[in-house]
C-alpha positions as CSV (number, residue, x, y, z in Angstrom):
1,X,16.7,-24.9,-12.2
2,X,14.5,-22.1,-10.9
3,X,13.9,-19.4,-13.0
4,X,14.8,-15.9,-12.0
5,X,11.5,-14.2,-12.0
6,X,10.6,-17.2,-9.7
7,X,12.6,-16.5,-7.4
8,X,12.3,-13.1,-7.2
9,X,8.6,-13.7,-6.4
10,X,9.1,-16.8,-4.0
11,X,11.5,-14.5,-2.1
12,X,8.8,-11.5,-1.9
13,X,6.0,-14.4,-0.7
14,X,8.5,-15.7,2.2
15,X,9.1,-11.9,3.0
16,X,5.1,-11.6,2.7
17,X,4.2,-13.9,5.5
18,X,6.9,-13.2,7.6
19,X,5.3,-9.8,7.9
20,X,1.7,-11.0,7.6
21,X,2.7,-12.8,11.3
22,X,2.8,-9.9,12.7
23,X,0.4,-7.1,11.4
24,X,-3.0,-7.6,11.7
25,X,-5.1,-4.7,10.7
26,X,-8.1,-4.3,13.1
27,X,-10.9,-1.5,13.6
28,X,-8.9,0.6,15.8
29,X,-6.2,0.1,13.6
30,X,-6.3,-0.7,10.0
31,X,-3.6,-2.3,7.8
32,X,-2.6,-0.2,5.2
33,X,-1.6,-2.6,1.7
34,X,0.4,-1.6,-1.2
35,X,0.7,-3.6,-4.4
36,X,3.2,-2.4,-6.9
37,X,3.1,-3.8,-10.6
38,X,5.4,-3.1,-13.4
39,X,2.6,-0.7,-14.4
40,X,1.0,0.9,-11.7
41,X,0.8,1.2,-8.1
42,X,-2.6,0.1,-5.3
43,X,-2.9,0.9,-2.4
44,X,-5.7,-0.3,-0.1
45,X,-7.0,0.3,3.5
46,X,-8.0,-3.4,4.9
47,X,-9.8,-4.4,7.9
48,X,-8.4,-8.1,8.6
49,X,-11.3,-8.6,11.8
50,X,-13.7,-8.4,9.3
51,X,-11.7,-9.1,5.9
52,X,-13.0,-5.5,4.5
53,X,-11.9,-3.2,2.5
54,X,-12.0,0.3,3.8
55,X,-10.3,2.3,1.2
56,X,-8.6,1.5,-1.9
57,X,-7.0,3.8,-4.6
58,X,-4.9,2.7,-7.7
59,X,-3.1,4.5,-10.7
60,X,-4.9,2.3,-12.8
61,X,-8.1,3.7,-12.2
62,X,-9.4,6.1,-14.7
63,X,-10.6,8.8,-11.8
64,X,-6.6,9.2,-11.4
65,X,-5.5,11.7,-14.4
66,X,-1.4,12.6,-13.1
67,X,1.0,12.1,-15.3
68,X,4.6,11.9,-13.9
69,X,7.4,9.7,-12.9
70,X,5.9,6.2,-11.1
71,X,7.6,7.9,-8.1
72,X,5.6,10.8,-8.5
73,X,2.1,8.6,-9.0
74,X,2.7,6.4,-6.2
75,X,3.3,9.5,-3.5
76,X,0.0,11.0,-5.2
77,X,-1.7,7.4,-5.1
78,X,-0.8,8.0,-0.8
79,X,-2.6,11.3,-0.7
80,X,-5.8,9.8,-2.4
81,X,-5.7,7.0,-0.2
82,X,-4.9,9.0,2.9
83,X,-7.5,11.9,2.3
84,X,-10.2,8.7,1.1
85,X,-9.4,7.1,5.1
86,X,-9.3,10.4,7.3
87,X,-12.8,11.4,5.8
88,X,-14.1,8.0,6.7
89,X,-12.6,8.5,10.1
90,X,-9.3,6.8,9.9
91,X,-6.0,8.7,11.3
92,X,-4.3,5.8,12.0
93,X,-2.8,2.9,10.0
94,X,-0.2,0.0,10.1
95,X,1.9,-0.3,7.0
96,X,2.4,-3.6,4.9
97,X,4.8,-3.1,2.3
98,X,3.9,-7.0,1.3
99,X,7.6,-8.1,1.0
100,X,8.6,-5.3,-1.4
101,X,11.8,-3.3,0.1
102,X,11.2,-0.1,1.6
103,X,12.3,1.8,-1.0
104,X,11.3,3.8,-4.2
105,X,7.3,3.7,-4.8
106,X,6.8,2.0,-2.1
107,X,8.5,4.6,0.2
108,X,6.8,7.1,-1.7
109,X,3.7,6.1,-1.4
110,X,3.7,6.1,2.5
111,X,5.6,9.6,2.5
112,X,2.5,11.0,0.2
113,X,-0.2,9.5,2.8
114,X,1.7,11.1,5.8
115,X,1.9,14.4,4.3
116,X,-1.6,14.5,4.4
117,X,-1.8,13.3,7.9
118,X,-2.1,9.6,8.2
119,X,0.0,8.2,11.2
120,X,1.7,5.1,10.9
């Protein structure tokens, strides 16, 4: 018997790599990454060409001081990573939720990084 936690993470893996077919973050065009814990939220700016990491930003860090909701950190966790990528020169992005729904942080995190201008 398969344990529920298990499956909950087998399902986001399957979800994972059906997405992972097709985005493909390139120069032109890097792939925006969230990772959501129980904790905290990351979110990082990847170029898959040349497997680099542009930009990254986390609530875990200890440059970010907010306190709020997680809702709250994860849209200000998209306006750090958003202002961090167009001063390096990036205005565009593809978005991989990495199988999570679209929904809650995860939403908020891409509504904070288009407020501040990234397009995605």
């Amino acid at each position: 018997m398969i344990m529920a936690g298990k499956a909950k993470l087998s399902r986001r893996e399957k979800i994972k790599k059906g997405i992972r077919k097709r985005i493909l973050g390139t120069s032109v065009r890097p792939r925006l990454s969230v990772y959501r814990s129980n904790k905290g939220i990351y979110a990082q700016i990847v170029n898959d060409e040349l497997g680099v990491t542009i930009v990254a930003a986390s609530s875990s860090s200890k440059s970010f001081d907010f306190s709020g909701t997680k809702i709250d950190q994860a849209k200000e966790i998209g306006k750090i990573v958003a202002q961090k990528a167009i001063e390096t020169g990036i205005t565009q992005v593809v978005f991989d939720r990495n199988g999570y729904l679209y929904h809650g942080r995860v939403k908020s995190l891409a509504d904070g990084a288009r407020e501040v201008g990234l397009n995605f």
